[in-house]
Structure formats: C-alpha cells, structure tokens
N, C-alpha and C positions, 0 to 999 in steps of 0.2 A: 504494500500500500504506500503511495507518496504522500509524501509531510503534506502538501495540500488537500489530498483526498481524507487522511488521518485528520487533522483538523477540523474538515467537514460534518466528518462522523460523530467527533466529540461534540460539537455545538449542538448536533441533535440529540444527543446523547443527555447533555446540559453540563459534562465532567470532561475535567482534562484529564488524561491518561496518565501513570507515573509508575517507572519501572526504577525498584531498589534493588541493587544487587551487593551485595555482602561482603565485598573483597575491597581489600585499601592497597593499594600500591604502594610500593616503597617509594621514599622519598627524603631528602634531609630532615634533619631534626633541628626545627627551632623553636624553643621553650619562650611559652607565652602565658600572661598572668591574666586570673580571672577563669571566667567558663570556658573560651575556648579549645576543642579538646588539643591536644598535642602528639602528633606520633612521635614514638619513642626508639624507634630500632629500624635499620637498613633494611628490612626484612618485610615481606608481604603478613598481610595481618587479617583476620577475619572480624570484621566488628560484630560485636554481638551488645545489642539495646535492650537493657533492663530497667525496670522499677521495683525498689526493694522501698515496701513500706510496713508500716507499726500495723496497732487493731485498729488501727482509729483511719485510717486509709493517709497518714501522714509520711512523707515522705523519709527514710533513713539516711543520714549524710554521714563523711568522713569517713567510706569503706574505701580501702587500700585493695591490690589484686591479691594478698593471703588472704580476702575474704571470700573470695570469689574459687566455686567449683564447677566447670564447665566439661561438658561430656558431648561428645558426638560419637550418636551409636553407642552410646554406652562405653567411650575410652576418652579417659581424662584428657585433656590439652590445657596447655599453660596459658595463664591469661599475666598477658607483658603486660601490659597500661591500664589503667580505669582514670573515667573521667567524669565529675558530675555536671550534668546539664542542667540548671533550672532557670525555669522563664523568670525573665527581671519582671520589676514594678514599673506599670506603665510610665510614671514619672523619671522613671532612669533610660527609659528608652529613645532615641532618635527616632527620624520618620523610619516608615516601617520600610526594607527592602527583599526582594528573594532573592533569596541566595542558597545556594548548595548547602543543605545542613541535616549531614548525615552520609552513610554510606551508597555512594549513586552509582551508576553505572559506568561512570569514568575514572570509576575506580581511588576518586581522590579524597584526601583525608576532606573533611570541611576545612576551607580556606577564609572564612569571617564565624563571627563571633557568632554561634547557632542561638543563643539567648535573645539578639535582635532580630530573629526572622518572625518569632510567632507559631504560633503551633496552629493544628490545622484538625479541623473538627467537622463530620460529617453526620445528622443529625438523619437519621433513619427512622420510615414509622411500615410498621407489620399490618398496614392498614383492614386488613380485612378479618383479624383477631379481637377487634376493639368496637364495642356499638359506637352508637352516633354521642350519647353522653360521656360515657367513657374515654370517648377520643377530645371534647373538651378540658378534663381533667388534665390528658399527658399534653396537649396545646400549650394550656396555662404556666405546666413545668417545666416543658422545653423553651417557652419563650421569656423566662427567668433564667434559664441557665445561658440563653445567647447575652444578657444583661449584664453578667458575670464573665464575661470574657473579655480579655486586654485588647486596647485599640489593633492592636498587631496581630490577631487572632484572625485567621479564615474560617467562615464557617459555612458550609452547605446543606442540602435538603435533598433525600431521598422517600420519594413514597413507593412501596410495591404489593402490589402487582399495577396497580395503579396509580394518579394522581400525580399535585406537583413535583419537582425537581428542579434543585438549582446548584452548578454549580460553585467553589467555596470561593468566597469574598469578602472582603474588607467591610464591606456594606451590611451591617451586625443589621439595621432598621428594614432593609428590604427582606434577607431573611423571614422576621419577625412576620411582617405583614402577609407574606406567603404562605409560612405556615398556618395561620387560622383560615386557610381554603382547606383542611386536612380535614376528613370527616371517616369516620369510622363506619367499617363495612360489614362488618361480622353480622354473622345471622344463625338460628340455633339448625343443630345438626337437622336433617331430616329423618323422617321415621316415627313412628308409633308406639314404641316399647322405649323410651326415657332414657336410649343408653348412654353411657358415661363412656369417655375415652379408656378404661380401664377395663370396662365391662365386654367393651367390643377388642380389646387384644385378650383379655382371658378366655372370650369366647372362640376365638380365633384360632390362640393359641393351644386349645383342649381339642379341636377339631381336629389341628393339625398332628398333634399327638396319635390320637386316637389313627389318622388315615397313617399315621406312619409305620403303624403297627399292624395295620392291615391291607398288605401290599396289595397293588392296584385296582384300590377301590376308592371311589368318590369322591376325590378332590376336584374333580372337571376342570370346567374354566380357570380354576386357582390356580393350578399347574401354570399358563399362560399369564398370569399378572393380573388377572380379576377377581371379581367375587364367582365361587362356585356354585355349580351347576344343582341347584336345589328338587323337591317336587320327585323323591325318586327313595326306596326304600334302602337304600344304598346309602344315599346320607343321613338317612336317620339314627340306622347302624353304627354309623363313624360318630354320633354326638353322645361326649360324656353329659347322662343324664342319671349320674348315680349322687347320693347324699353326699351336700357339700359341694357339688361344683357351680360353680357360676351360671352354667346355664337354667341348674335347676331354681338358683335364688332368684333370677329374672322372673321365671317363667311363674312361680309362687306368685310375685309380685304383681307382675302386668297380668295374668288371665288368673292368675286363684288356685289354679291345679296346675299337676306334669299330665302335660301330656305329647304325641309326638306329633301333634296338629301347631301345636301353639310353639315345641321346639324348633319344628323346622322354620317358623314364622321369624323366632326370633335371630337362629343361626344364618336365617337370608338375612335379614338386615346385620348384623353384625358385619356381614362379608360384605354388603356392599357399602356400609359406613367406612370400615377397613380401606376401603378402597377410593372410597371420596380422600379422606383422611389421608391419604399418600400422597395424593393428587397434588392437595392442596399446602402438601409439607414439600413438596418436588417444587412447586413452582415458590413456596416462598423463599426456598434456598436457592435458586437459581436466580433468582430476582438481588440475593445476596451477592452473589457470584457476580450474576454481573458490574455489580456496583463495585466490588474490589477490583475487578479488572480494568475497569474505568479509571480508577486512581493507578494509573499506570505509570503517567511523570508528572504527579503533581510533588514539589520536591519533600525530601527528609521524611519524617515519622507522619503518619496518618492516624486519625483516632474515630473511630465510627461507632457512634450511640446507637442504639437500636430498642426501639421501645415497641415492645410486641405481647400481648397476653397468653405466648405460650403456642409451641407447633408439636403436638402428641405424636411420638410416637413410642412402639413395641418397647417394655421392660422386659421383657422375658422371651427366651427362645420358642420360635414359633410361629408371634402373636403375630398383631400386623396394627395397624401400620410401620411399615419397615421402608425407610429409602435407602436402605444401603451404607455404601458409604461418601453419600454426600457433603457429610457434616468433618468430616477427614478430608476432604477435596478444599474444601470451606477454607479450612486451618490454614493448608498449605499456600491455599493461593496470597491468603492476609500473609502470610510470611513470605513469599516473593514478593510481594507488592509494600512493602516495611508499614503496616495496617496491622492495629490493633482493636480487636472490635470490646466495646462493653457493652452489654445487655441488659436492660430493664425487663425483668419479668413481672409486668403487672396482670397478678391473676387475679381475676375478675370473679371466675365460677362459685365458691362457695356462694357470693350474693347472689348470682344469679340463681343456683337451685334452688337456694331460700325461697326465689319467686314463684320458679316452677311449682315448688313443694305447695307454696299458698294457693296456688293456683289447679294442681289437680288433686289433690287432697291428699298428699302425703307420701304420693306414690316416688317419687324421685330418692333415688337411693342416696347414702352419705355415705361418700369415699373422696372425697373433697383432697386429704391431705394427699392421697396416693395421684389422683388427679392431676394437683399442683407439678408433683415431680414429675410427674409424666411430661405433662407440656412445656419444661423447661428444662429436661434433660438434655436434646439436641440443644439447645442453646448453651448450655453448659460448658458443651463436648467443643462447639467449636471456637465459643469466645475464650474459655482457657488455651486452645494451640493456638490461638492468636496471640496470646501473650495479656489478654484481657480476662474480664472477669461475668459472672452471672449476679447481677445485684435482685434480689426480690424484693416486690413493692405488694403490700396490703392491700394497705389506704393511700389515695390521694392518688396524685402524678410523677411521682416519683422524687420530690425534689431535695429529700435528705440522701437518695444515691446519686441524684445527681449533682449533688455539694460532694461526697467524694469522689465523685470521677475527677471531680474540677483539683481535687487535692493532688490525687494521684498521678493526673498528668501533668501538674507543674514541675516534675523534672522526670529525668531518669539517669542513670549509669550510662554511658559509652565503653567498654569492652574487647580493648585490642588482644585477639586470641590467635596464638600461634596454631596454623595447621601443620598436618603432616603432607608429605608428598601425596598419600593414597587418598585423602581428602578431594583432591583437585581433580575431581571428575565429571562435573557440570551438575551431577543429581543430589537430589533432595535429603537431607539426613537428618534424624534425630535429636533435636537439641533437649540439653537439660541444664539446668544454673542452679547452684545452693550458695548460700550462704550460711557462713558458719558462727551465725549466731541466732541466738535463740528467740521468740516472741516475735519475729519478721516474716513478711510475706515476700516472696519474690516474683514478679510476674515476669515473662518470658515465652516468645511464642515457642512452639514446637519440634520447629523445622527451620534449616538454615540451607540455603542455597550457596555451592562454592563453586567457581566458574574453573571449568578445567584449565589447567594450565597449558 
C-alpha cells in the first residue's frame, strides 16, 4: 500500500496507524539528567515498558535493574538500564510537540525528553453491552476522566461495533462533545426459559459431555459451528437429565416438571443462545483488533480504556460460548503495536435480574456472582497480556477506576534488556517481569517482538 493510499484508509478509519517495535540500536552513550531515558552500552538492547505500582494503583519509584527479573520463554536475560518515565505537571511543560518516545521502528533510543510528548489515550465503548441509561452513567465518567488529562495528552474515541470515532487529539472539548452521541445498544438475550450466561455453557457443556461419551451420536449441526440439530430421540438420549444437573434445575423452574418435551425445548435454546453469544463475542473482539491495529504509528506507548459490561464466555471445558483463541491474538497484537488496554467491567446484571425477577414472578435464577466472572473473564485474559488490567465497577460509571488508570499511567519503567543471539528471530515470545519486592504490582504485557537480526 503507498503512504498516500495508507493515509487514505486511516482518515476513514478516523486513526493513525503506529507500528512499535522493541529493538534499540546501539548507539553512543551520553548521560543526560532528568527523565530522559539514556542508553547505556554499545550493544543492541531490547526495551521492555513496565508499570510497577502499590495497592493503591500509585506509582513505585527509585527501582535500580537488581530489581528487575525478566524472562523470555521462561530464561532469565539481564536487564542493563532502567529508567523512570513520569509525565511532568502541566505547569512544567512547554508547548506540546511529537516526538519519538519510546521504542519505534527505527530502532532509536528516544532522542527528546518522553515526559514533554504526553501520553496518548484511547477511550473505547462495548456499545452494544450497555442499555441506553447505562451508557449515560459510563458518558458522564468518561467525560470527567478527559477533564483530568494534561494539556499534552491525546485522546481518542472508539465505538464498536458501531457509532462515533475519533481519532487522538489535542482537542480534550471536541472529544467530550462526541462522546455524548454514544448510546447504548444492549438488548436482553432472546428466548423463553430466562437463561443466564452460565446456564447456557452448563447446558452446553453436559451435552457435550454426554455426546462424547457416546460416539457418533447427536451432536448435528454443532459439529459444524452451530446450534445442534434438535427434534430427534437421539438428542434426548445425549441430555444429562439426572438429579443435580443444570438442565434439570431449569426445566423444575420454567415448566414445573422433567420432562423430555420441555428438555429438548430448553437444550434448543441453550444451543442457539451459545451460538448468538459467540457471534456476538467474535465480533466484539474483532472490532478490538481492529482498533489496535489502527494504532499502528501513532508514536510511543498507547493506553486504550475500554468500558464494556462484560462478553461471556465458556468456564468450563465443553461449554460454549467458546471463541477460541481470540482473546491470545488480542494480547499479542497490543504488544506489537506498544498498546496497553484497561478495562472497565461494568456489570450491570445483578440489577437487571432484580427486574426481571419483579417482573415474572421470581422465576429468574440467582447466579449473578458466577455471571459477573463469566462476562469478564475474556477481558481479563487479554487486558492482563497487554500489560493492562481488569478494573470492576458496581455502581456508577466507573470513575474511582478510572482515577487509577489516570495514577497508573502517569509513569512507567523503560527496561534496557540484553538478548541473546537465539532471541533475534522476528517471532513472538513470552515475556515475564518481577520485581523483587514485596506489596507491588507489576504490569507488563505478554509478548515481546524481537526483529531478526
């Protein structure tokens, strides 16, 4: 693609592209005071960006490289340099400029003071998890935490699967006023029998048990990626319908009795909630995906908020919804593209069953806490191998986790780490970071990309 055509695409896009790559070239050594980092050795060096903070999401300062323990693949390598980055106080800052700050693709240390660039914040909404009231609440919290950012701060606007987008900008006020176009799309599962995202992987998952134990019989269409083929005495056989299993507590619940009229009713709907549910967890990850790869060369560290009520899927072997391994793709891509995601899981369901429950008389099951984890599990999985975190919200908009993101991104660690020869082979490796001391959190994405040599 040419620079003109790439350009193109991004405008429609509403994101510049920004490609980090992890490798610092050698280069003289000259010792400079203040934040800016310093390379320290003739020698090619692997940066590696951490944030080591308290319980309080406060940042930990004055760590040397004996505190630092770095692993690829699980084999130690030596960390030469550490350097602390923290954003100045607007009042100590000059006009704002870009400049290279961090490890880029030209391999060069940062060559100005990363402190004066501003950090760079990308405010995502899971629109279609959140009603239309609910999406006011996270509105309100988002447009306090743009309030809260340094004049030198970039911030941008992602909606998906739908809605606004804006590229990240200086212009905190435009922002603001776009986001309140943001309206919440969620709508309740469909179906008949009140299932819970828990109820429909147990169910799922006792089916698939059961067919596995009974070679080639009645899994149909499942075999192929949908809901199975029901209406047949073949999958009746395949349903644990004995004391204690989940389908029998439904089927107590929604019809009054077992029976295998009302099992297979609710074994169909499970399979094809299961299967909405995947749908709908594929494309909001994808909708993710794209958005990282969009920050392709927007410069240095990236920070993407994500405020979603949760995308369910399978805890247990079997169940379903199942996407794989999208949420591992997720990881890796935020770590080629130096993109940090944090997550707001603001779950919603307790109150809403509450309603349901007033509203059909009781019938709506309470599994509320297994629920919660359910729908924030993927999120979990990939804002941790970004090097970010899962923050959960009750009440409100979230705007006590979104007071420490704002703590936790005001600095991090810089990480000059020696590779070995066998490192330098362009693919994807295992990263790990400790610190050796105690009470401290260290975030760290997953994966570290080192360009062959």
């Amino acid at each position: 693609m040419t620079g003109k055509s790439m350009r193109r695409t991004l405008r429609a896009c509403g994101f510049g592209a920004v490609v980090a790559v992890a490798l610092l070239a050698s280069r003289p050594v000259v010792p400079v005071s203040g934040q800016q980092p310093t390379f320290r050795a003739a020698v090619d060096l692997v940066a590696v960006d951490v944030q080591v903070v308290d319980k309080d999401g406060f940042p930990v300062v004055e760590l040397g490289p004996d505190d630092f323990e770095v692993q690829f693949n699980g084999r130690a390598r030596r960390v030469v340099s550490v350097d602390f980055i923290q954003s100045a106080s607007p009042e100590s800052l000059d006009s704002p400029r870009r400049v290279t700050s961090g490890p880029m693709a030209t391999n060069l240390w940062p060559s100005t003071n990363v402190a004066r660039t501003g950090r760079t914040y990308v405010l995502a909404f899971d629109t279609y998890s959140f009603t239309v009231q609910e999406s006011r609440d996270v509105v309100a919290a988002a447009r306090g935490f743009i309030r809260r950012l340094q004049p030198n701060d970039t911030v941008g606007l992602y909606t998906f699967p739908v809605g606004p987008r804006l590229e990240p900008t200086l212009d905190h006020h435009v922002v603001s006023q776009v986001i309140d176009q943001i309206v919440g799309r969620s709508q309740t599962l469909p179906g008949e029998h009140n299932l819970t995202p828990s109820e429909i992987i147990d169910i799922t998952a006792e089916f698939s048990r059961q067919a596995s134990i009974t070679p080639g019989r009645g899994a149909g269409a499942a075999a192929f990626g949908g809901p199975p083929i029901m209406g047949s005495s073949t999958s009746i056989a395949l349903m644990d319908t004995g004391d204690g299993s989940t389908l029998q507590r439904v089927q107590l619940r929604e019809c009054g009795s077992v029976s295998s009229a009302c099992a297979e009713m609710i074994n169909t709907e499970a399979s094809t909630l299961a299967f909405y549910l995947e749908g709908r967890a594929t494309e909001g990850l994808n909708g993710l995906r794209s958005l990282i790869q969009l920050l392709n060369e927007q410069p240095g560290r990236k920070t993407v908020v994500l405020f979603s009520a949760g995308i369910p899927v399978t805890d247990r072997p079997g169940g379903r919804p199942d996407v794989g391994d999208l949420a591992k793709l997720l990881g890796q891509d935020a770590a080629a593209t130096n993109t940090t995601i944090y997550t707001l899981h603001l779950d919603r369901r307790a109150a809403r069953a509450m309603n349901a429950e007033n509203r059909r008389g009781g019938a709506t099951p309470i599994s509320h806490s297994r629920d919660m984890a359910i729908g924030g599990r993927l999120l979990e999985e990939f804002s941790g191998a970004s090097g970010g975190a899962l923050l959960r919200v009750l009440l409100g908009g979230g705007e006590t986790a979104l007071d420490r993101v704002l703590r936790e991104t005001s600095s991090h660690y810089l990480l000059g780490v020696e590779p070995e020869e066998s490192d330098r082979d362009g693919r994807l490796r295992e990263l790990r970071v400790r610190v050796a001391r105690p009470g401290v959190t260290v975030r760290s994405r997953s994966w570290v990309l080192i360009p062959a040599s």
